[in-house]
N, C-alpha and C positions, 0 to 999 in steps of 0.2 A: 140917830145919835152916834159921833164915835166917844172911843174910849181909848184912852190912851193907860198903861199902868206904869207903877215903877216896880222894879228891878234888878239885883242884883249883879254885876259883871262877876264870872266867875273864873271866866278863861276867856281868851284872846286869840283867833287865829292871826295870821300876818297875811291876811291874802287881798286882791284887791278891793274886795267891799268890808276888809275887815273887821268878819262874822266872828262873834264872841258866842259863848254860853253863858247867858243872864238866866237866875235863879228868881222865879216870883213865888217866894213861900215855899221853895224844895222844890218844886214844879222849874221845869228847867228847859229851853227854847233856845232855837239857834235864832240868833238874830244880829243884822246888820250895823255896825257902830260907822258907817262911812259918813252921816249924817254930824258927828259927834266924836270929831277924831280924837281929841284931847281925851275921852273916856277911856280907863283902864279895868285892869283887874280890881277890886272893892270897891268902885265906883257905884253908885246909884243912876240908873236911867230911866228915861220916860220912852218906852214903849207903844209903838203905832204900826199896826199892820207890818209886823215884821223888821221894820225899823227904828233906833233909840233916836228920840229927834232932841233929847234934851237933858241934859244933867241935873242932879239935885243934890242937898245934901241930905244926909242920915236923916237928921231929922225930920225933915220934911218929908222924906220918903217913910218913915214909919205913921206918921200923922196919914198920909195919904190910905196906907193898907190898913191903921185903925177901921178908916171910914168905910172904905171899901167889906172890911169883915162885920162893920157894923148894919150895911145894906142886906150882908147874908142871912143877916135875921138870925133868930135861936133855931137850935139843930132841933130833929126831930124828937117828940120825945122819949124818952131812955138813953138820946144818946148826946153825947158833947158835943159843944159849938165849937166852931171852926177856929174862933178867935182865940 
């Protein structure tokens, strides 16, 4: 199965694969936007093996990490769930 997540763009290098820092939950990746050039800084994107293959908007990207934190199941207990 792959998995593709969404994203946060949070900085932009200028170089030829135009590797940005995308934020997934604070959690923070260097990853490729040459796939997705129109993507910028506060851009949402969909994430695959190190490359954004796709844009979305907010909304759809927070609906997305609902689900995704609702897969996580409840935390252990004594301690807070992720969500």
């Amino acid at each position: 199965m792959c998995l593709a997540v969404p994203g946060q763009v949070v900085h932009v290098d200028d170089d030829p694969l135009r590797t940005a820092t995308v934020s997934f939950g604070g959690v923070t990746k260097s990853v490729s936007l040459a796939l997705v050039p129109d993507a910028g800084v506060g851009d949402y994107v969909i994430v695959h093996v190190g490359f954004a293959i796709s844009k979305l908007d907010e909304d759809a990207a927070c609906r997305s990490l609902e689900l995704l934190a609702q897969l996580n199941g409840p935390g252990e207990p004594g301690k807070e769930s992720a969500t």
